[in-house]
C-alpha positions in Angstrom: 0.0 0.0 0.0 1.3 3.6 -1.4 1.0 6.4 -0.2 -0.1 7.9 -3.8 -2.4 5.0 -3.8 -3.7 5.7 -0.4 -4.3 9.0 -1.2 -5.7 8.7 -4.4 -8.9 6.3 -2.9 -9.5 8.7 -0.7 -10.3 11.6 -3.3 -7.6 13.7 -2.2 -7.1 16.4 -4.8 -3.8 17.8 -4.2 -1.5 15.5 -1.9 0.8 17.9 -0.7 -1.8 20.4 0.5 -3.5 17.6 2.4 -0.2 15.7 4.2 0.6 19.3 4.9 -2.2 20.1 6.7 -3.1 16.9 8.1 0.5 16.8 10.2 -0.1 20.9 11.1 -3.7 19.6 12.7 -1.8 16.8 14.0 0.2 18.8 15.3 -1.7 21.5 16.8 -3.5 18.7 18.6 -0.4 17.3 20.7 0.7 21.1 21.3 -2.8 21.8 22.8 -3.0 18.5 25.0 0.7 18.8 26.1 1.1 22.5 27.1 -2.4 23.6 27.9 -4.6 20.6 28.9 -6.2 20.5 25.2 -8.6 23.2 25.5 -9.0 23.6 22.4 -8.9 21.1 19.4 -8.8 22.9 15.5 -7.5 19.4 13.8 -10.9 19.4 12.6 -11.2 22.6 10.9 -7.9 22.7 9.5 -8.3 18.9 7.6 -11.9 20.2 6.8 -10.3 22.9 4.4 -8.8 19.9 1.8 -10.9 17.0 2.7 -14.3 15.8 3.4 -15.8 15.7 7.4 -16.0 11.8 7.0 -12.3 11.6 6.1 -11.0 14.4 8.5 -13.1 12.7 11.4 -11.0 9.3 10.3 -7.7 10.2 9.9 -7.9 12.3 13.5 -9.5 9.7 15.8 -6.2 7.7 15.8 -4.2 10.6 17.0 -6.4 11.6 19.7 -6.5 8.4 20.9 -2.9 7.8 21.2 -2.6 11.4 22.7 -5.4 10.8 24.8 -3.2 7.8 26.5 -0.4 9.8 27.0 -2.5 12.8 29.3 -4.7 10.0 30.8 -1.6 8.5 32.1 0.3 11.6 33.3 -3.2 12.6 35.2 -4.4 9.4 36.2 -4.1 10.6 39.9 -6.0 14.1 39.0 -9.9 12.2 38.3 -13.0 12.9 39.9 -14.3 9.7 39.5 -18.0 10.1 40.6 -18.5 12.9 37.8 -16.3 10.5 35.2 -19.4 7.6 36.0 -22.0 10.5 34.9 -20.3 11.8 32.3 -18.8 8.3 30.8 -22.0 6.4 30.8 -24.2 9.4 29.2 -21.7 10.5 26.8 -21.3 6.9 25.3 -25.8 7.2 25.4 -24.6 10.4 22.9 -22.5 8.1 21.1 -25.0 5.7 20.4 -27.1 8.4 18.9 -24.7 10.0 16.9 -24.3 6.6 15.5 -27.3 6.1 14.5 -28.1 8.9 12.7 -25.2 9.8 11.1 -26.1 8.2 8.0 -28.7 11.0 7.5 -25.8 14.0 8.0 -24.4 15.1 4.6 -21.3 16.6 4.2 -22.9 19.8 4.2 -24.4 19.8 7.5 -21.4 18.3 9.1 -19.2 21.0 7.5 -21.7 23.6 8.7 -21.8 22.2 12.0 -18.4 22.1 12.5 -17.9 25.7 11.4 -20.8 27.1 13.5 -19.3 25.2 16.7 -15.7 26.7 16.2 -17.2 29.9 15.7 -19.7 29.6 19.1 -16.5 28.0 20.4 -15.0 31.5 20.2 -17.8 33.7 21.5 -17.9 31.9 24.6 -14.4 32.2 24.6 -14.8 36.2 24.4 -17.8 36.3 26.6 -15.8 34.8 29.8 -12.9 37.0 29.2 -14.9 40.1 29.5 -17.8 39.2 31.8 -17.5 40.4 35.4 -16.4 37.9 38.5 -19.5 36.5 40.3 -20.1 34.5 43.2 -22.6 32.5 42.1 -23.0 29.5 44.0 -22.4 25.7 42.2 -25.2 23.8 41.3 -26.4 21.2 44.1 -23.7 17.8 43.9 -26.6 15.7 45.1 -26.4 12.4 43.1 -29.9 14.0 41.5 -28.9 17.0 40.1 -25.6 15.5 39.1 -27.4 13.1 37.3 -30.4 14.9 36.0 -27.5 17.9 34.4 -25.1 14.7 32.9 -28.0 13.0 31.0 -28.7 16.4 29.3 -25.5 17.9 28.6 -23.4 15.1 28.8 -25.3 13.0 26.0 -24.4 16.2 24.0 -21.0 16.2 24.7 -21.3 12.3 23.1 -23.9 13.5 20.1 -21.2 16.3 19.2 -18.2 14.5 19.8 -19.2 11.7 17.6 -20.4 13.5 14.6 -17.8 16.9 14.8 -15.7 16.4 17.9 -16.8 19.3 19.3 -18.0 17.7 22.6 -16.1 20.3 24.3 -18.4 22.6 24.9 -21.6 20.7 26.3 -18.6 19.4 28.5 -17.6 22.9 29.6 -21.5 23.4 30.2 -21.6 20.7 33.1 -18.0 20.5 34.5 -17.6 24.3 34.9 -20.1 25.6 37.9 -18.4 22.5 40.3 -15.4 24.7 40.2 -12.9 21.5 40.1 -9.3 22.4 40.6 -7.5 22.9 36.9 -5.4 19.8 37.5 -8.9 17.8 38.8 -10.5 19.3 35.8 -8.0 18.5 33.2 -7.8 14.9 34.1 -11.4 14.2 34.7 -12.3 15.4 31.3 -9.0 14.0 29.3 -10.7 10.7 30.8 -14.0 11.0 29.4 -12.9 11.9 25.6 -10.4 8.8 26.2 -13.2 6.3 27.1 -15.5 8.6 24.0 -12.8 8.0 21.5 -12.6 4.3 22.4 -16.0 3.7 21.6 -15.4 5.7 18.3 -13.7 2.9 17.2 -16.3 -0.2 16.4 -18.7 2.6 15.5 -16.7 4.5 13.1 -15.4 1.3 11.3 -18.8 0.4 10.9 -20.0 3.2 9.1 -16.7 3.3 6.7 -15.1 6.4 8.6 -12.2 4.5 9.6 -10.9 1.9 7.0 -6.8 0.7 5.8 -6.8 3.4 4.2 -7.4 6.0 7.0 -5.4 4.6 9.7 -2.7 4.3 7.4 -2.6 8.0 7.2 -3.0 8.2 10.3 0.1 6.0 11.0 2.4 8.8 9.4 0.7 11.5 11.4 2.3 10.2 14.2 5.6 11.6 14.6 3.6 15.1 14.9 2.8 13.5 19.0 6.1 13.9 19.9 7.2 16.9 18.0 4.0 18.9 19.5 4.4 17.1 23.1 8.2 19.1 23.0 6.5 22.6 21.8 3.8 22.2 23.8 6.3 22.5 26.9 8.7 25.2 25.3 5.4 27.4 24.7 4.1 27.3 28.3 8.0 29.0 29.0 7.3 31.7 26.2 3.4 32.1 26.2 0.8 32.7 29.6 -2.2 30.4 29.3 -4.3 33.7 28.3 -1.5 34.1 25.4 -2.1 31.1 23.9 -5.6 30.6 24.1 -6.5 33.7 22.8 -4.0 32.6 19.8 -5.6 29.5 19.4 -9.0 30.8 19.2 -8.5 33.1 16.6 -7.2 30.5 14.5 -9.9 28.5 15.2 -12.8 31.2 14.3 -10.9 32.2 10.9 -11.2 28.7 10.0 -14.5 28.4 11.4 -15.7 31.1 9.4 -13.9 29.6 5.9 -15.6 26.7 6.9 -19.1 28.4 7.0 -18.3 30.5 4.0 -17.5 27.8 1.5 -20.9 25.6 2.4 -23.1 28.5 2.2 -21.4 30.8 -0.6 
């Protein structure tokens, strides 16, 4: 199996373009998760502007997954376990459903969808920089009302992560008001887009998303985990957290809004 032969079943146009690009999302990915807890994720976008969503959702799972080990790992002692039950067994629900509608999503919509959640992505973004500091209160962390907020938002978080991954958000929506520690934070939700991504797997080799062909790609994508893992750590030496989110963001809604431009122009 060639790579020219790879690319050409998968209807790449121009080769280059698409490695190219496929290694910067790669990339971006590993610098993200490494130095700054993977707050954001533009792989996505980026392989959205040479490929199709079905393709770029392929080719990124086995990245994420192999990155995903590595933080897991590294913050295996920083979990909230009793809001990784909630959120695990719901999100996988979201799964399901993403699943089993997918088939009805065309490229369109998912390249829509996609582009309208990196672009929302970065209005919440804006709207938390400027709002004012309040004291509101957390929501009640009674087993009910952890449970009756994870069913809703976390099932989103699996819907959205399955057909764009862009479960971030819903996430956000639920893990934010407990206030967890960054650290507890970080490693409860690296956890539950490990054990989402895992469950990707059957589902997205049965709908032809993941294939040879695909992983194979993936396979030379890898060396971009390291590279990013190392610039990940120089940039948190050069860059505050604020520097580099606000960076990443704005990549993120340019290519949002490219994204939103091309399906509706």
């Amino acid at each position: 199996m060639t790579l020219s032969f790879v690319l050409t079943s998968l209807d790449v146009v121009d080769p280059v373009l698409f490695i190219a690009l496929a290694f910067c999302a790669a990339l971006t990915t590993a610098v993200s998760n490494a130095g700054f807890g993977g707050a954001v994720t533009i792989g996505i976008p980026i392989l959205l502007l040479v490929t199709t969503p079905r393709i770029a959702l392929g080719v990124t799972l086995p990245v994420l997954l192999v990155i995903d080990v590595l933080v897991v790992y590294t913050l295996r002692h920083k979990i909230n376990y009793q809001l990784l039950t909630i959120m695990a067994l719901f999100g996988v629900l979201g799964q399901g459903i993403g699943w089993a509608f997918f088939d009805f999503i065309s490229n369109a919509m998912l390249t829509a969808f996609i582009g309208s959640m990196s672009v929302l992505t970065v209005i919440l973004f804006l709207m938390r920089q400027f709002e004012p500091a309040t004291n509101a209160s957390a929501p009640k962390q009674t087993p009910r009302h952890m449970w009756m907020r994870g069913s809703f938002w976390c099932s989103l978080s699996g819907i959205s992560s399955f057909i764009s991954v862009t479960g971030g958000i819903p996430l956000q929506i639920f893990l934010l008001p407990y206030k967890l520690p960054r650290q507890i934070y970080v490693g409860t939700a690296a956890a539950f887009f490990f054990l989402l991504n895992v469950s990707k797997v059957p589902f997205y080799w049965d709908l032809g998303i993941l294939n040879r062909e695909v992983v194979f790609v993936s396979a030379l994508l890898l060396p971009a985990i390291p590279l990013g893992i190392w610039l990940g750590r120089k940039i948190t030496h050069l860059l505050s957290d604020t520097q580099f989110y606000y960076a990443l963001h704005m990549v993120l809604g340019v290519t949002g809004l490219k994204l939103l431009v091309d399906t509706f122009a």
